[in-house]
N, C-alpha and C positions, 0 to 999 in steps of 0.2 A: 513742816517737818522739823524734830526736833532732836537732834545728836544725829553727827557725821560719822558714824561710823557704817560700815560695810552694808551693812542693810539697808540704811535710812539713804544712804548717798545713789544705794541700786532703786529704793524707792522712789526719790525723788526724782532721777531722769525716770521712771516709766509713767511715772505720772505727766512731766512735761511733755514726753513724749506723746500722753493722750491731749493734749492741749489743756495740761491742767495751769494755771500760774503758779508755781510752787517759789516757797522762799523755805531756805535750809539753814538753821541756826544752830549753832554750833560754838558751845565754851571756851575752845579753843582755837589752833589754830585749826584750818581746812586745806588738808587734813591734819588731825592731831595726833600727835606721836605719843601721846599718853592715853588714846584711848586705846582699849581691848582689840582691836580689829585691825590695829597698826605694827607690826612685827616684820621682819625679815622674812618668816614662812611659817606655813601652819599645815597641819594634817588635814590630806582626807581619805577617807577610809570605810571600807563596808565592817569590818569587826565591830560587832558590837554586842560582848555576850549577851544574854539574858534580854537585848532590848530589840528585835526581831523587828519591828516596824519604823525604827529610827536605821536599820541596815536598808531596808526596802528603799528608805527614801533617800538613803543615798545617789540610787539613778537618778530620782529627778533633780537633784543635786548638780550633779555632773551634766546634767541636763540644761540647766538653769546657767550653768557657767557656761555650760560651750553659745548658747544665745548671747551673752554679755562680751564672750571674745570675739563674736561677730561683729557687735554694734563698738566695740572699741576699737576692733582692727588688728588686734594681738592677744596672745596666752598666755596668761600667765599661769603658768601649770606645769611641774616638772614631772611625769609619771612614772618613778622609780620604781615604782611598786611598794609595796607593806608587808614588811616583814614584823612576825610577833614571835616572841619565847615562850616553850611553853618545859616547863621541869618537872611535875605530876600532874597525875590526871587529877582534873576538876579545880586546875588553878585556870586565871584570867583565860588565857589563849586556847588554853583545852578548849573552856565553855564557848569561848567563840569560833570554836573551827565545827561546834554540836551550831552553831546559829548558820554558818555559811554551809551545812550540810543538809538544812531541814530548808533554806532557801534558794540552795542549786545555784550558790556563787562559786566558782572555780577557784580550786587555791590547790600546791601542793604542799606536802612536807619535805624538809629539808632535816636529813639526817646528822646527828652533831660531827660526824666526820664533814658533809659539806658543808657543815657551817662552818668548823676550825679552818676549814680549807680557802672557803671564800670569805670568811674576814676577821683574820688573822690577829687584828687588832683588838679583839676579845677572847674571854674566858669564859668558857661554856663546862657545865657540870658534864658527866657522863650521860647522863638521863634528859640531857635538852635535845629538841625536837623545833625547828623551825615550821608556822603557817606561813604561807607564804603567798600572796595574791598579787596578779598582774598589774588589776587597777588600782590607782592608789597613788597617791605618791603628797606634795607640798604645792602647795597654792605660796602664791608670794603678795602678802597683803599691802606692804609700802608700795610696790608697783604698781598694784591694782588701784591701790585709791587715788596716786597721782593721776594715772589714766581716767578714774573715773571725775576728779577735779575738774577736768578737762572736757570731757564729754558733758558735764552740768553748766559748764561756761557755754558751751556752744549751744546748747538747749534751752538759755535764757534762763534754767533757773537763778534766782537769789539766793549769793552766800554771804552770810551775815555769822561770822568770826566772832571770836571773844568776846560773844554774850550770852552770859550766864541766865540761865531762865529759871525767874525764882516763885511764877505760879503761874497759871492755868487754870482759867474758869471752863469746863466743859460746858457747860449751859450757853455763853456764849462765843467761845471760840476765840480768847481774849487773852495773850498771852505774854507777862511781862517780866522785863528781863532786869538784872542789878541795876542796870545804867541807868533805867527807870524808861527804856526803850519799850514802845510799845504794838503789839503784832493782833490785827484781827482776820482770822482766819474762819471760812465754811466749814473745814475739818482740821483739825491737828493730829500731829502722829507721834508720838514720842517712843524712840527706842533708844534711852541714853543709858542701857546697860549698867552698871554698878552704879551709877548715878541715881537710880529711881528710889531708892528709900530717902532720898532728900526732900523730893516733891510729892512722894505719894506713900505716906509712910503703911498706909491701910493695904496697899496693893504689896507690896516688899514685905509684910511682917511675914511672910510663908517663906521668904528668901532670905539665903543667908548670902555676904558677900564675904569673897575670901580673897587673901592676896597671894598670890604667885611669886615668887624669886627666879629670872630663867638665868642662865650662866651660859655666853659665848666665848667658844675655847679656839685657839689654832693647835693640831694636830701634831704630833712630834713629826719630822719629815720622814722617819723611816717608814711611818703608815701612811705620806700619801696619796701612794696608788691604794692601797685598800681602800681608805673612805671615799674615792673616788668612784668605787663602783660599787656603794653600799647603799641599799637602801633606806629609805626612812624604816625607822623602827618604833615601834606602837609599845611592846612590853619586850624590855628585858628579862623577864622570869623572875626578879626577886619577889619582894615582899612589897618593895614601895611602887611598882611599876614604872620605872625610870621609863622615858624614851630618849628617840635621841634624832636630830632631824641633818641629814648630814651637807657637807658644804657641796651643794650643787647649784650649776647654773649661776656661779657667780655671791652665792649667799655664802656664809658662815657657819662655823658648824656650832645646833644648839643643844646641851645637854637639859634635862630637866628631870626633877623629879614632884611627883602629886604630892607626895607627903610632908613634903617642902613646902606646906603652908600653913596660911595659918586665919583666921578672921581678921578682915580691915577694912578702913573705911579709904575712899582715896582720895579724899579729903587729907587727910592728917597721917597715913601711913605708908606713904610712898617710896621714900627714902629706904634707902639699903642698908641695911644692919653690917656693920664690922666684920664678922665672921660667918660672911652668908656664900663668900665662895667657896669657901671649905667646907660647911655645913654639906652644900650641893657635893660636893665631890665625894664626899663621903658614903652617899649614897650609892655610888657607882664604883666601888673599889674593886668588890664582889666580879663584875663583869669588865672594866676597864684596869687591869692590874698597874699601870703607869698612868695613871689619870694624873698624879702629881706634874705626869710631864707637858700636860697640855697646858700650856701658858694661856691666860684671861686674856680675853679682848675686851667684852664690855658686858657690864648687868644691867637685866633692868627689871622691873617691876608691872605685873599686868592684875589687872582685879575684875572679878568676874562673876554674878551672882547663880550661889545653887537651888535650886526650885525641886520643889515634891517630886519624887519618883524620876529626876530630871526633866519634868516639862517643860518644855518652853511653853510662856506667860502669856497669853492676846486675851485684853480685854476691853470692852467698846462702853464708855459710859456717855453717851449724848454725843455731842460734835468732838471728842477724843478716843482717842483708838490708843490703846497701850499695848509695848512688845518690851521684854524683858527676859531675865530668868533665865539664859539659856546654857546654863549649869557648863560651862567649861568646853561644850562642842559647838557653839556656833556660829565659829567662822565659816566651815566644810558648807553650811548649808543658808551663807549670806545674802548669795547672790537668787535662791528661790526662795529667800524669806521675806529679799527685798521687793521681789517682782508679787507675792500674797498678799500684801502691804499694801501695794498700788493696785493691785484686782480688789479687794476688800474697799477700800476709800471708791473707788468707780462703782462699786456694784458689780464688778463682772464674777466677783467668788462669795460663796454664801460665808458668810461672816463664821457660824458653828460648824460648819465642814471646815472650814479653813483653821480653825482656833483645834480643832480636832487633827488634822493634820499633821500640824503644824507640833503639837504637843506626842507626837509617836504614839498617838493611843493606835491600836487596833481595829 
């Protein structure tokens, strides 16, 4: 296996667990704080306008997690619910309450009186209308992968840290790293996320990678009982789709916005630009009228590749299996992408069912 991040780490225990020998390699450290799948919290969520078959597979999603909180012993999963804005018909949130209609997922609206009402902490147009779904809420990925560190100690697999793997013979399963370390393996799995246009520049050239800026704020005190009992937020209703993930269970609160980005390699553009907390705040003025007041905690920087239509990427050339691509959503669906991964390498999932899947075709 090749990148510790969230899939590749769920891959590799269920492969151990089938008696496979697995060794997990990994450029940094294990776990790495600079990979994509290492944050304080992340969304999950059934909305998903326009893409009806990536909502569907959110059960087994949540499906996939609750088996992983078995075998770890704990949950990491707060289920706040998800709430979206929506400010005219046939913006973001509208077109996904037309997707959670036509698939009989339960949500209500929330009128902008009960929104002014329940959080108070925002600026809502006259014309906002809250979606609002029960299931849903932040997965917490730093926890999760300590835990899963853990559970791959006990399971015998091999963690092999701070080496960079600089090629990959699929023909023979032969796989070598900067340090001039060398690994031969019956199958390899490579799911090293924004990293793959370095070693496979043929498979990446459909993918673009982009970098993210996220911005963790503390609260002014007078809001916080509101953010207290506020849900994750999917779209604020503007133009950029800000969300917003709020300080629960112990996390911080994260603002972000999509359009806060930009192409980069994470190689060379990691580092924070001067004027990237304000850029982000900026964003949010519209709905956080005292945003100035939320004082910085910390930024950081996440990079993530987008794929055709947002598919996600599986592709099998001889003794290597590639996973990639997974345009911005693929944390929510780590933990059943790891466990496809490990059915694929055994044989127990057809490799084009799974690659179909796996990609939200229909």
């Amino acid at each position: 296996m090749i990148g510790a991040g969230a899939a590749g780490m769920v891959a590799a225990l269920r492969l151990s667990e089938k008696g496979c020998d697995v060794t997990l390699i990994e450029q940094g450290e294990i776990p790495n704080p600079r990979a994509a799948s290492f944050d304080q919290h992340r969304i999950i969520r059934h909305l998903y306008p326009g893409q009806d078959a990536y909502a569907r597979l959110v059960d087994h999603a949540f499906a996939a997690w609750d088996r992983l909180w078995a075998r770890l012993g704990r949950k990491h999963l707060a289920e706040t619910g998800i709430l979206a804005i929506s400010n005219d018909s046939g913006d973001w949130t509208d077109r996904g309450r037309a997707g959670l209609d036509r698939l009989g997922i339960p949500y209500r609206v929330m009128e902008v009186a009960e929104l002014r009402d329940r959080l108070p902490q925002f600026q809502f147009t006259d014309r906002a209308a809250g979606i609002f779904t029960e299931r849903g809420g932040a997965l917490f990925p730093d926890r999760i992968a300590v835990d899963l560190v853990e559970a791959l100690r006990q399971s015998g697999v091999a963690l092999v840290p701070r080496e960079k793997v600089v090629a990959i013979d699929a023909g023979t399963g032969r796989v070598a790293t900067e340090s001039g370390a060398v690994f031969l393996a019956d199958r390899v799995v490579y799911s090293g996320g924004a990293w793959a246009s370095h070693l496979f520049p043929d498979f990446a050239a459909a993918l673009t990678t982009y970098r993210q800026a996220i911005l963790y704020v503390a609260a002014p005190a007078k809001w916080a009982a509101a953010w207290a009992e506020t849900p994750v937020i999917v779209d604020l209703g503007g133009e950029s789709g800000c969300y917003v993930l709020p300080p629960v269970d112990g996390s911080d609160l994260k603002i972000c916005a999509p359009d806060h980005r930009r192409r980069g390699d994470p190689e060379l553009h990691a580092a924070l630009d001067e004027n990237e907390d304000q850029a982000i705040r900026a964003y949010f003025r519209y709905a956080l009228p005292d945003v100035t007041d939320y004082r910085t905690l910390y930024m950081k920087t996440c990079f993530y590749t987008i794929a055709p239509d947002d598919r996600f990427q599986l592709q099998r050339r001889e003794r290597l299996i590639l996973f990639s691509g997974c345009s911005g959503h693929g944390y929510k669906f780590a933990a059943l992408n790891g466990e496809k991964l490990a059915q694929v390498v055994l044989g127990e999932a057809d490799f084009e069912a799974t690659a179909k899947l796996l990609g939200g075709y229909e």
